[in-house]
N, C-alpha and C positions, 0 to 999 in steps of 0.2 A: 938566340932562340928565346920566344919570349915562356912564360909560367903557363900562359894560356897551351898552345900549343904543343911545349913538352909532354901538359897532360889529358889533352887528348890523344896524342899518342899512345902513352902509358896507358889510355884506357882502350885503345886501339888493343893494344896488343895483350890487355889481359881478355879482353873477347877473342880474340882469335885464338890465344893458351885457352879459353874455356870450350871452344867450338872443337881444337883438337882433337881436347881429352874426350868430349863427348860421340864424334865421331871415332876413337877408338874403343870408345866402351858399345859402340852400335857393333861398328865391325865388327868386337869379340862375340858379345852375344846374340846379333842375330841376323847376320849375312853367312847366308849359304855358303858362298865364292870362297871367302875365306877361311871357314872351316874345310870348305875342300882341298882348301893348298897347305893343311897339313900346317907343318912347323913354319912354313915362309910366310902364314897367314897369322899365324900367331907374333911374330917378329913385325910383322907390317901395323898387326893392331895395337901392339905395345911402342913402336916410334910413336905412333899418333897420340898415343896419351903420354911417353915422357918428353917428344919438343913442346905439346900443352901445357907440361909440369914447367918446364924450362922457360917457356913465357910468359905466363901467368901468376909464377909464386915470387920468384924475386925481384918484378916489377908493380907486384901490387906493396913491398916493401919499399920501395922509392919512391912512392906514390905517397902512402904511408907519410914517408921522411916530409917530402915535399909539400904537404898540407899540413903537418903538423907545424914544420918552421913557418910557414906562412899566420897561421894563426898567432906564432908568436911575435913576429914581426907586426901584426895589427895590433895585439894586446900593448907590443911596447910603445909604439905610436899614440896610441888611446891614449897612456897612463902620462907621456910629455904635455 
C-alpha cells in the first residue's frame, strides 16, 4: 500500500470519527426520538460519539507520525 493511499484513508476515517461524534452530539441535544427512549437514547447517542472518538483521535496520530517521517525523509534527501 502505497503513502498516497494509506492517507487518504486515514483522512477517510478521521471524517467519519468526526461525522459520528457530531451526529451524536445532534442526537443528544436535539432529537425528540431520542430523548423519548429514555436511557436507550442516551446510550445510542453516547456510541456515536465514543466509536467517533475511537476513529478519529488515534488516527489522526498516525497521520501525525506518517507526515512527519515523510518530511524527514525529504529533508534527509535534500541535505545528500
Amino acid at each position: 500500500m502505497t503513502d498516497a493511499k494509506l492517507i487518504r484513508i486515514l483522512k477517510t476515517c478521521i471524517v467519519i470519527g468526526l461525522c459520528l461524534i457530531l451526529l451524536g452530539i445532534y442526537l443528544h441535544n436535539f432529537n425528540a426520538t431520542i430523548e423519548a427512549m429514555g436511557v436507550k437514547g442516551i446510550i445510542i447517542s453516547a456510541m456515536c460519539v465514543a466509536f467517533g472518538m475511537a476513529l478519529s483521535l488515534p488516527t489522526k496520530m498516525y497521520l501525525t507520525f506518517i507526515l512527519v517521517k515523510r518530511e524527514s525523509d525529504k529533508t534527509n534527501h535534500a541535505d545528500k
